[in-house]
LUMKE-443148 format. One record per residue: x, y, z of N, C-alpha, C in turn; residue number from 1. Coordinates in steps of 0.02 Angstrom, whole numbers, plus 50000, padded with zeros to 5 digits. Example, Ala and Ser with C-alpha at 12.3 -4.5 7.8 and 13.67 -1.06 7.14 Angstrom:
BEGIN
[site [50660, 49716, 50390], [50615, 49775, 50390], [50660, 49835, 50390], 1]
[site [50642, 49888, 50354], [50684, 49947, 50357], [50645, 50002, 50394], 2]
//
This chain:
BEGIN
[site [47209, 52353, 48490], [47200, 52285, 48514], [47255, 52267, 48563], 1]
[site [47305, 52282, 48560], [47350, 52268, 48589], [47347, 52284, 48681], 2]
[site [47308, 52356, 48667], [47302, 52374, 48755], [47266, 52339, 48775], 3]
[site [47219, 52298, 48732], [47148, 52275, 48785], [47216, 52203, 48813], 4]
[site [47235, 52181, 48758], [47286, 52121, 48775], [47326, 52131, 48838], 5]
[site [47360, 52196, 48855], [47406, 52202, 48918], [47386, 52237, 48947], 6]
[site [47299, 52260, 48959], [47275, 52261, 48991], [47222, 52203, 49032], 7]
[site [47235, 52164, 49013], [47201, 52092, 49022], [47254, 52050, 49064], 8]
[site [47320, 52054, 49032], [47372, 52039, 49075], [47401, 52072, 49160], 9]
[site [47385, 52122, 49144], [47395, 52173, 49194], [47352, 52170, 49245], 10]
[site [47292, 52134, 49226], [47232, 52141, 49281], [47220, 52083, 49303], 11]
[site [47267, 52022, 49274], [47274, 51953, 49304], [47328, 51950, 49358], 12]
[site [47374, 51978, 49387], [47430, 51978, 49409], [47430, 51950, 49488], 13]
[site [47439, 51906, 49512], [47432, 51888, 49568], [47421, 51924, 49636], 14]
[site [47443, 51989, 49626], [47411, 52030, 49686], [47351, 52026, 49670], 15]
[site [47322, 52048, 49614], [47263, 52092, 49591], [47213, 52018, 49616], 16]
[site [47226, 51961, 49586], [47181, 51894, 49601], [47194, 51869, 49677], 17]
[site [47230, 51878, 49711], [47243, 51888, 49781], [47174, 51922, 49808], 18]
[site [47186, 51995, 49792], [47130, 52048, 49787], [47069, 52028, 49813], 19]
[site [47046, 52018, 49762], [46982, 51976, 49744], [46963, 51922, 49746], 20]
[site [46988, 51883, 49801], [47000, 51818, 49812], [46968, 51825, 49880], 21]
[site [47010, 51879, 49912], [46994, 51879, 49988], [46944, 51932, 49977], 22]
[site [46923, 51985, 49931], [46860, 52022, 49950], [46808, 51988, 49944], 23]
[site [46802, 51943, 49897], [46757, 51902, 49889], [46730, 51843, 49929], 24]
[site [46801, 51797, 49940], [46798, 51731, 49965], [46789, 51682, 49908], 25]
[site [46823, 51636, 49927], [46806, 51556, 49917], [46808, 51515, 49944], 26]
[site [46766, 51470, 49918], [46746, 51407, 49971], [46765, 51354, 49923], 27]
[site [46820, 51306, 49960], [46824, 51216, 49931], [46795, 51175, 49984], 28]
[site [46752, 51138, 49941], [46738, 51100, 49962], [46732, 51028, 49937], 29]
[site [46732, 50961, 49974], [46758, 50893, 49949], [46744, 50842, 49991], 30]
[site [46713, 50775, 49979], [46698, 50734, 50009], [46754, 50680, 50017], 31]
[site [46768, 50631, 50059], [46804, 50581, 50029], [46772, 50525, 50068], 32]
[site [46760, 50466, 50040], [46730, 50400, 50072], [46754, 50347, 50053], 33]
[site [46779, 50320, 50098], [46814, 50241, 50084], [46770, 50179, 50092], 34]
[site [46760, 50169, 50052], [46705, 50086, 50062], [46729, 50023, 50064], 35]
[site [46711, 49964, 50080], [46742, 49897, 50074], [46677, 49860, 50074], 36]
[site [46645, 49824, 50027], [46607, 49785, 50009], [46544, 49822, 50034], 37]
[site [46523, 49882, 49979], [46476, 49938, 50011], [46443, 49972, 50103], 38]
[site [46532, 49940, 50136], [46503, 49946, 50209], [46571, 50021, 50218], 39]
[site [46541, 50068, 50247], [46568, 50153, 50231], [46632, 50153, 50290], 40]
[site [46694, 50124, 50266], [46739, 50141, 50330], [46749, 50194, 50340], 41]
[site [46743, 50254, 50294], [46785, 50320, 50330], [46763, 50385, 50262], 42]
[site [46728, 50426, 50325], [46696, 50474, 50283], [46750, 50540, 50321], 43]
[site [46763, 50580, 50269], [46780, 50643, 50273], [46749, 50681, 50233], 44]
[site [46741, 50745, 50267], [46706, 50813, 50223], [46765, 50850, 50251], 45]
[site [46774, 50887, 50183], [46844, 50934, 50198], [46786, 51011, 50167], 46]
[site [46808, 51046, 50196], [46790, 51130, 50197], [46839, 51188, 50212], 47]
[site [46851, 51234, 50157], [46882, 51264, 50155], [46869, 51344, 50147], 48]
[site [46869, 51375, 50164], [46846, 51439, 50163], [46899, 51498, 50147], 49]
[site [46928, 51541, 50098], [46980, 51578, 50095], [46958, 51637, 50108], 50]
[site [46946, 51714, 50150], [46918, 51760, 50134], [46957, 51803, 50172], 51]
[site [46943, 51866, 50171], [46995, 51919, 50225], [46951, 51907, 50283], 52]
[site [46981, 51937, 50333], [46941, 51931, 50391], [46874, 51970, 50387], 53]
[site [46874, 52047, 50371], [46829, 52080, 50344], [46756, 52038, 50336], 54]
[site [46783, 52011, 50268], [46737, 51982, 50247], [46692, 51914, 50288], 55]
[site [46744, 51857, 50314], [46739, 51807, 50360], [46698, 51843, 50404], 56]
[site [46705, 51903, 50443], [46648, 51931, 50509], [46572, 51945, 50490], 57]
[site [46578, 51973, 50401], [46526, 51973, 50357], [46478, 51938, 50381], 58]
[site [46535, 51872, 50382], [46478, 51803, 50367], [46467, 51764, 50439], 59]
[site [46488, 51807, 50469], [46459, 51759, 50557], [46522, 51730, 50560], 60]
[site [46591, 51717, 50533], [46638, 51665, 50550], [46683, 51736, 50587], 61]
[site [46711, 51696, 50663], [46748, 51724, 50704], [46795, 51710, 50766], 62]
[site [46799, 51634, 50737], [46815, 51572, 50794], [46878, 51614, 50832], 63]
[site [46952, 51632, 50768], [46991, 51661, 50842], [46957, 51698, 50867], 64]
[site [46937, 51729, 50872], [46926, 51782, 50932], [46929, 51763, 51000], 65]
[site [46892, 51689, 51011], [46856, 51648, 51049], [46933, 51577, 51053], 66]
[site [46966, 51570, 51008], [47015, 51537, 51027], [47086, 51557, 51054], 67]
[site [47083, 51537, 51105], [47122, 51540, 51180], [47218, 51549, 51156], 68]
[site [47219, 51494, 51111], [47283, 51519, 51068], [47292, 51543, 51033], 69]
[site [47239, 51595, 51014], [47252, 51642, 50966], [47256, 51713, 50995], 70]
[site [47224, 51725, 51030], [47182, 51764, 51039], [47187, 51786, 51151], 71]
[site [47234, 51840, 51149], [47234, 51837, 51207], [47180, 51854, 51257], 72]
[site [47119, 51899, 51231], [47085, 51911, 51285], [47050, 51837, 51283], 73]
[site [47025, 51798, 51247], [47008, 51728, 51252], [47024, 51693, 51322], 74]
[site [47106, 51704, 51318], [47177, 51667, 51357], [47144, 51715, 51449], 75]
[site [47148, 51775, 51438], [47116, 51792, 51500], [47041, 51784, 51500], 76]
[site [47000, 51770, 51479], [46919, 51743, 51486], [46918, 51681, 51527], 77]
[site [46959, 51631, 51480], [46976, 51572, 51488], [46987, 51561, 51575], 78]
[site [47056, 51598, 51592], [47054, 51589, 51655], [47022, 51623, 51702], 79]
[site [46993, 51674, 51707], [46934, 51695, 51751], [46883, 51660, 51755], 80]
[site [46862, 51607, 51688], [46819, 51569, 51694], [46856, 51500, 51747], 81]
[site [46894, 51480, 51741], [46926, 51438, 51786], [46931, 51452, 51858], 82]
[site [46946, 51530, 51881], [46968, 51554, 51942], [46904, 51540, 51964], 83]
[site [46848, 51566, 51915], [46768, 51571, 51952], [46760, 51495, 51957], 84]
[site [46765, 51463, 51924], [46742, 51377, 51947], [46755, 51359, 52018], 85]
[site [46841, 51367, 52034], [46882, 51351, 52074], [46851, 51391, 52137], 86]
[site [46832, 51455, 52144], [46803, 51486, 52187], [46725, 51456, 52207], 87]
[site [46696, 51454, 52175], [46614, 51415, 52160], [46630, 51334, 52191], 88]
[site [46676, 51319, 52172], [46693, 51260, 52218], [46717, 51250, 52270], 89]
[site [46757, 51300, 52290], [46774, 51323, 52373], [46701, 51341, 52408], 90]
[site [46658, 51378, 52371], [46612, 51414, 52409], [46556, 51331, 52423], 91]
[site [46544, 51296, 52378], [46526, 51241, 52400], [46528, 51204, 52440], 92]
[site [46605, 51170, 52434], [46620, 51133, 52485], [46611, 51151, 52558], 93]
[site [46610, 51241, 52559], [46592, 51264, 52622], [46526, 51238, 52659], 94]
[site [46479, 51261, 52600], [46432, 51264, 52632], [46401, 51188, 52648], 95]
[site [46426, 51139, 52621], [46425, 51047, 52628], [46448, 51030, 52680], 96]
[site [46516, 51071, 52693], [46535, 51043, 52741], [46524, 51071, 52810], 97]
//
């Protein structure tokens, strides 16, 4: 009896639930709503998602990749998309004017 006991302990240990936290994922989630004489001043929905990245790509979630401060080829997308505007707008004004 005793092994199943520190073996039970042993398999709770904060790496191990770490582990399995991010292979898995979890999600919090929580509303909050402030009312004043049943008229709704202020709604929040909070969402929380914990998972490894692994898993997060699993599921379609991949925002850095795509965010500009995270994520440098973003940071160069970002401005080629700008250079091309800026050019597309030179080439305009040409032809207007």
């Amino acid at each position: 009896m005793s092994d199943r006991v520190a073996h039970a302990v042993a398999g709770n240990t904060l790496p191990d639930i770490l582990e399995r936290v991010l292979d898995k994922g979890i999600v919090i989630a929580g509303d909050i709503s402030i009312s004043l004489l049943n008229i709704e001043l202020l709604s929040i929905k909070l969402r929380l998602l914990i998972a490894s990245v692994e898993k997060a790509q699993q599921m379609g979630i991949d925002w850095w990749q795509s965010d500009p401060s995270l994520s440098s080829r973003a940071r160069r997308l970002e401005q080629e998309q700008g250079d091309l505007a800026a050019r597309l707008e030179r080439l305009e004004a040409r032809i207007a004017g």
